[in-house]
Structure formats: C-alpha cells, structure tokens
C-alpha positions as CSV (number, residue, x, y, z in Angstrom):
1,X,184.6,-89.0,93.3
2,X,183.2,-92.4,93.2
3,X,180.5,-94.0,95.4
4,X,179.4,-97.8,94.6
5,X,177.9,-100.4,97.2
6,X,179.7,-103.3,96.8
7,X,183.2,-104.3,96.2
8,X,184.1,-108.2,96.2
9,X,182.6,-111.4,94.7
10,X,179.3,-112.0,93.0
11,X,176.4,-112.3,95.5
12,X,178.1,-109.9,98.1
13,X,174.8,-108.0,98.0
14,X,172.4,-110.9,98.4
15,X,169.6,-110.5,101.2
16,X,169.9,-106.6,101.2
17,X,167.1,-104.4,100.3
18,X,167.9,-103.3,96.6
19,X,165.1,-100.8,96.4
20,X,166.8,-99.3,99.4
21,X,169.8,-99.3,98.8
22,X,168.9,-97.4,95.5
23,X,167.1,-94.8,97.6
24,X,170.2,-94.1,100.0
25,X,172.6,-93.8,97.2
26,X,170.4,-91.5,96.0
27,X,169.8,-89.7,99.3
28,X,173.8,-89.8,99.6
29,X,174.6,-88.1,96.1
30,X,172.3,-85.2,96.6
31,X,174.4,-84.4,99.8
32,X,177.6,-84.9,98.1
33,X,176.7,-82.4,95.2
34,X,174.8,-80.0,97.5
35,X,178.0,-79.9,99.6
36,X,180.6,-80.2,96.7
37,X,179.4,-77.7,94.0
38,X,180.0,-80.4,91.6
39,X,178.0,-79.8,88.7
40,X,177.9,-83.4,86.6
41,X,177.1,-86.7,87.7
42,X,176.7,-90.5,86.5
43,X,174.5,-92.5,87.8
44,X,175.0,-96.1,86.7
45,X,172.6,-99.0,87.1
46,X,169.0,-98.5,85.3
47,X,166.7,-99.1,88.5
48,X,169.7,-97.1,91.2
49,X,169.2,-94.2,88.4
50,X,165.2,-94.1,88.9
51,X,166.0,-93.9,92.3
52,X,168.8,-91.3,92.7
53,X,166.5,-89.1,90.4
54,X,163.7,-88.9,92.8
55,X,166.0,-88.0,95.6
56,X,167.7,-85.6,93.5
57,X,164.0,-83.7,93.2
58,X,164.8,-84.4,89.4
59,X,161.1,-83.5,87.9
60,X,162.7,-83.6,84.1
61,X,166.1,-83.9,82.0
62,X,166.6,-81.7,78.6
63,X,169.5,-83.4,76.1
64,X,172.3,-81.3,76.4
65,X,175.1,-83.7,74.2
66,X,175.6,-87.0,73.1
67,X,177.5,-89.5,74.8
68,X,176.7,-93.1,73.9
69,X,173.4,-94.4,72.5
70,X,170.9,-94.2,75.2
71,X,172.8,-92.6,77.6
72,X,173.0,-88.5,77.0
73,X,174.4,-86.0,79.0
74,X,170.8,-83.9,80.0
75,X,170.5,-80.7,82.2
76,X,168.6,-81.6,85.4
77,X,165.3,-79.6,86.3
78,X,164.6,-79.8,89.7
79,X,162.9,-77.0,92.5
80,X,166.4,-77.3,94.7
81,X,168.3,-73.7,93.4
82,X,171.7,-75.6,94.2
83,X,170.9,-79.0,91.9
84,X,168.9,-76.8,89.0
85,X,171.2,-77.2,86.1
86,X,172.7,-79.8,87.4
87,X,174.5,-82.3,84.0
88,X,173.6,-85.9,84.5
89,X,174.0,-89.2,82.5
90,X,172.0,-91.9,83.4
91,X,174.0,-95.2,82.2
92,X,172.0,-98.1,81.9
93,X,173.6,-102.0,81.8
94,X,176.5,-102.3,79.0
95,X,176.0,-99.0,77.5
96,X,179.1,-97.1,76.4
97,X,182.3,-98.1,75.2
98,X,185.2,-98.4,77.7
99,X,186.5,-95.1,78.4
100,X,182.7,-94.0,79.1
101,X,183.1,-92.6,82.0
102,X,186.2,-90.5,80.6
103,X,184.2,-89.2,78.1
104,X,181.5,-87.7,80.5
105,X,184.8,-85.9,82.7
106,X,186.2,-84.5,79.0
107,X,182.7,-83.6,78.2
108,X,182.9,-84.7,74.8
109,X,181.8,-87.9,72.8
C-alpha cells in the first residue's frame, strides 16, 4: 500500500498547509495499520516523518536492522497495544539506494 499527496508537476502542492498535511498523513497511516494489521511501515520525507510519529503515539524507536545509512528499520514504542511493536523506517531526502523500498518489503539490507 502506498499513500503520497501529490502526483503531477513541481509546485502542485504550493499554497497548501505543509505542517498539515504532514499531520493528516500521519492521522491517515495510523488508521490504515490499526485497520490492516500491517506490521512495517516507511515514512518518507524528514519533516512528514516527525509528523506521522506523533500521530502514531510513537514515544521511542529501538534499532532493529540496518537498511541504508541513516535510515534503520526500528521497533516502534508507543501506549496503543495494536501499533506497539510496530517496524518503521524513517527515510529522510536521497537516502537509500534505488531498490530501497524493496529492501524494507524483503527485510534485509
């Protein structure tokens, strides 16, 4: 499952409440795994990933394996039973190679 917030030309996005935006993604993922029972997740875009970790209730991440350079798969802590253990990778700008997101599905690096 994907979700993403634009799709189209540079500047699609201008004029819209980033902060926002960030929030509701977040707000939308947490109902998504809740719902799913999927337990690993990728949250790409450094500021969207602050943001998607407070609505997740994240309250702190423990390494779990490598992935790429700054961007580890980590078990989630949080107070919601149905998130607690919960694998994330929080990708930042250009980090990973191009089959990235491949890796995190295999689980391996």
């Amino acid at each position: 499952m994907l979700l993403y917030s634009a799709l189209g030309p540079d500047g699609v996005n201008d004029g819209i409440d980033r902060e926002q935006l960030a929030t509701n993604m977040g707000a939308l993922l947490k109902d998504v795994l809740r719902r799913s029972g999927v337990k690993r997740g990728v949250v790409a875009g450094g500021d969207t990933a602050s943001h998607a970790g407070r609505q997740l209730g994240v309250h702190a991440l423990t390494f779990a394996a490598p992935i790429a350079p700054g961007a580890p798969l980590c078990r989630a802590h949080t107070d919601d039973p149905a998130l607690q253990g919960l694998e994330l990778v929080f990708k930042g700008g250009q980090v990973g190679r191009d089959d990235f997101f491949e890796t995190v599905l295999g689980g391996h690096s």
